[in-house]
C-alpha positions in Angstrom: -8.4 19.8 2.3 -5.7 18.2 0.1 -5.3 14.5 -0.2 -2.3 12.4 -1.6 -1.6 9.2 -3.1 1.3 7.5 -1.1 3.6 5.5 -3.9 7.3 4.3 -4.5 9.3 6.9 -5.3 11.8 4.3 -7.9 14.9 6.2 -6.6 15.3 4.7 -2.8 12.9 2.2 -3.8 13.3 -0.2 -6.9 10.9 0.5 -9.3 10.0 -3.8 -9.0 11.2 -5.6 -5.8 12.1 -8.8 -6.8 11.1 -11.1 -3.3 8.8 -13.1 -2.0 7.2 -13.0 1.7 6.8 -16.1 3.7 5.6 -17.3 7.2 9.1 -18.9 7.9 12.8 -19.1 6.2 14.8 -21.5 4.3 16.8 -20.9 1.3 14.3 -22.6 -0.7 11.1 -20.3 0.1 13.4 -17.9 -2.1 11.9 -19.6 -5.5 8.4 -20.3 -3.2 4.8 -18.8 -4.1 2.8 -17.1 -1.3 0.2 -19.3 -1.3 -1.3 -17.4 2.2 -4.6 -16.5 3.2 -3.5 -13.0 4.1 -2.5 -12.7 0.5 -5.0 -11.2 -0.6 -5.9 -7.2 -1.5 -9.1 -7.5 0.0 -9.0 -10.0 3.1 -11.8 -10.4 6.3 -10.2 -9.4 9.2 -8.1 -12.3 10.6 -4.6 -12.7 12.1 -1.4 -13.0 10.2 1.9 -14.7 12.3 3.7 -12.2 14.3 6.9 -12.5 12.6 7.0 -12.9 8.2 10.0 -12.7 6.1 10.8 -10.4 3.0 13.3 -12.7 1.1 14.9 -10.4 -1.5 18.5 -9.4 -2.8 17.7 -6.1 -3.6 18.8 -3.6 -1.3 16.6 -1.9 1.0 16.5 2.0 1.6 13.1 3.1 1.4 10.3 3.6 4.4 7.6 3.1 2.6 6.4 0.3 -0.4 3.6 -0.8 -1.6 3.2 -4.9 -2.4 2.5 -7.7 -1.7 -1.1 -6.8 -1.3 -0.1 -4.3 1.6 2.8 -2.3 2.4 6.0 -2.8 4.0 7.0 0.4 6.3 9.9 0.9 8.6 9.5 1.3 12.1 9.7 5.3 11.5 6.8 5.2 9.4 5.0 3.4 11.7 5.9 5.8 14.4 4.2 8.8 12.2 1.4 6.9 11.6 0.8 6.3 15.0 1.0 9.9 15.6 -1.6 10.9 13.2 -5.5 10.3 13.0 -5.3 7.0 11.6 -7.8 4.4 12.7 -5.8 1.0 13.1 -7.6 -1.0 10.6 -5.1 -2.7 9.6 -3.0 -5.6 11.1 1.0 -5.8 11.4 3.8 -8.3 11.2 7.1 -7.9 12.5 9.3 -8.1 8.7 12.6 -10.2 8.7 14.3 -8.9 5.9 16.7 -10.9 4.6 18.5 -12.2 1.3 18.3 -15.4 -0.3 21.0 -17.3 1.9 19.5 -15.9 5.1 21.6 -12.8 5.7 20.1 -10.0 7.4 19.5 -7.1 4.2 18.5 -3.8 7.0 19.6 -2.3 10.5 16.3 -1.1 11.3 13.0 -2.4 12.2 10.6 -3.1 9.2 6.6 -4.1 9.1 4.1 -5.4 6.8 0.3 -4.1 7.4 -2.7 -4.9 5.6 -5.4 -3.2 5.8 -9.2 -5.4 6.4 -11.0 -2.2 6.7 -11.3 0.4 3.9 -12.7 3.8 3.9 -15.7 5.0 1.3 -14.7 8.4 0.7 -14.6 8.4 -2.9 -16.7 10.7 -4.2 -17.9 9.3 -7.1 -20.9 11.8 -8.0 -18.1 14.4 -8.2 -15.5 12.1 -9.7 -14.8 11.5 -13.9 -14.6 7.7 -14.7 -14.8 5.0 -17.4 -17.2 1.8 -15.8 -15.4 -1.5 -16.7 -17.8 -3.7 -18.5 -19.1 -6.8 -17.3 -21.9 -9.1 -17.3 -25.3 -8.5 -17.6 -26.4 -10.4 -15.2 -24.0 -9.2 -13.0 -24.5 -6.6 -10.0 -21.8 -4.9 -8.5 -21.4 -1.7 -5.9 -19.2 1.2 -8.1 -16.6 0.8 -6.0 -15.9 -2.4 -8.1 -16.5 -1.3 -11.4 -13.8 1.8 -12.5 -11.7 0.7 -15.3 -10.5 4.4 -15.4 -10.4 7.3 -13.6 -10.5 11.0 -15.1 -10.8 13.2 -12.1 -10.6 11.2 -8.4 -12.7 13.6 -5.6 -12.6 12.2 -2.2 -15.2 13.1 0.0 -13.9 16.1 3.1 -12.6 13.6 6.3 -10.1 14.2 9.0 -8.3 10.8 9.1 -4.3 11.5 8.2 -3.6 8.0 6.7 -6.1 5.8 5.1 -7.0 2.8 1.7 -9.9 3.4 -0.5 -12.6 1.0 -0.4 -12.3 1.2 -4.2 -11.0 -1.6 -6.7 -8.8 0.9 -8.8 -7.0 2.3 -6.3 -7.2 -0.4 -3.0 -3.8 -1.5 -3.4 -2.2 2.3 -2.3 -2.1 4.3 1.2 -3.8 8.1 0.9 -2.9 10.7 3.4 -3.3 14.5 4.5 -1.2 17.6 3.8 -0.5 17.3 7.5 1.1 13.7 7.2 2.8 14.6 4.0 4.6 17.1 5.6 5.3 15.0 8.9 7.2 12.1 6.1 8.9 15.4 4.4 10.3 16.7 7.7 11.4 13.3 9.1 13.4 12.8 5.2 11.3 9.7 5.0 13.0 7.6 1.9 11.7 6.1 -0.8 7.9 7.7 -0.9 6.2 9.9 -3.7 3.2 12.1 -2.9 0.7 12.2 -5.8 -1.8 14.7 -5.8 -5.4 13.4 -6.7 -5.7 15.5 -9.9 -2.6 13.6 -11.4 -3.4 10.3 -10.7 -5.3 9.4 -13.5 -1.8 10.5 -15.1 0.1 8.3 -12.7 -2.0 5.4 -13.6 -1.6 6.3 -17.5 2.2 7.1 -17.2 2.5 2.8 -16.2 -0.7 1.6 -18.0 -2.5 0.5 -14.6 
């Protein structure tokens, strides 16, 4: 089965969205850290406020983004995923997005999920990587200790959308051929579908 990296594509999407997200708006939040709980990649399941604000002036296109420690979809996305085999490990917020002074930046609905629950199908027996170094009298799982992959093999599953309980790559959304092709037929904006074997390219093309 073929898997995919879900990323920004930097043509609907800008390549950095320059924003913050917060629990409520005024125009000062704009120049606010998110000092949140729920800000976090790796979080304990809890819940985050129904309704959060993206406050940003760049204009919005895309379906799909990653940040934030999560990933801000529109409501078509979340309609695919919905349709696929994805286990709903993950939590949602309804996403005001709006600029600086307030003003309403979309006409369609927009989410942010984060996922609490992340899947251990990286094969890493099969998989080329460089360990990270650390402590000696430190013990950690594998999952925390790539500094690089070579060669990424995920282990055979039939969930359509899933994150990687793995440090490296935690932050991104990984999917089947089946979704892929669901996004591709629906023109969903903004979204690039890496194959595994050119991730560790990927990573090298932005020094990650």
């Amino acid at each position: 089965m073929s898997y995919y990296m879900i990323v920004k594509d930097n043509v609907k999407s800008p390549i950095f969205l320059k924003g913050v997200i917060h629990e409520s708006f005024d125009e000062k939040k704009y120049n606010e850290g998110m000092g949140y709980d729920w800000n976090k990649i790796f979080f304990v399941k809890q819940d985050i406020p129904k309704d959060l604000w993206l406050i940003t002036n760049n204009k919005i296109e895309f379906d799909y983004y990653e940040g934030f420690n999560g990933h801000i979809i529109s409501g078509d996305f979340l309609t695919l995923m919905n349709q696929v085999n994805t286990l709903q490990k993950y939590v949602t917020s309804n996403l005001q997005v709006v600029s600086s002074k307030g003003k309403s930046k979309v006409k369609k609905p927009y989410y942010f999920i984060k996922y609490y629950t992340r899947e251990d199908f990286v094969d890493y027996e099969k998989s080329e990587f460089t360990k990270r170094r650390v402590p000696e009298n430190k013990i950690l799982d594998l999952n925390y200790l790539v500094e690089k992959f070579q060669k990424i093999v995920l282990k055979e599953n039939d969930r359509d959308v899933f994150c990687l309980n793995d440090l490296k790559l935690a932050r991104y959304l990984f999917c089947s051929e089946r979704f892929k092709q669901l996004c591709e037929e629906r023109y969903m904006k903004g979204i690039r579908f890496i194959e595994l074997e050119d991730i560790p390219q990927y990573f090298s093309s932005y020094d990650r």
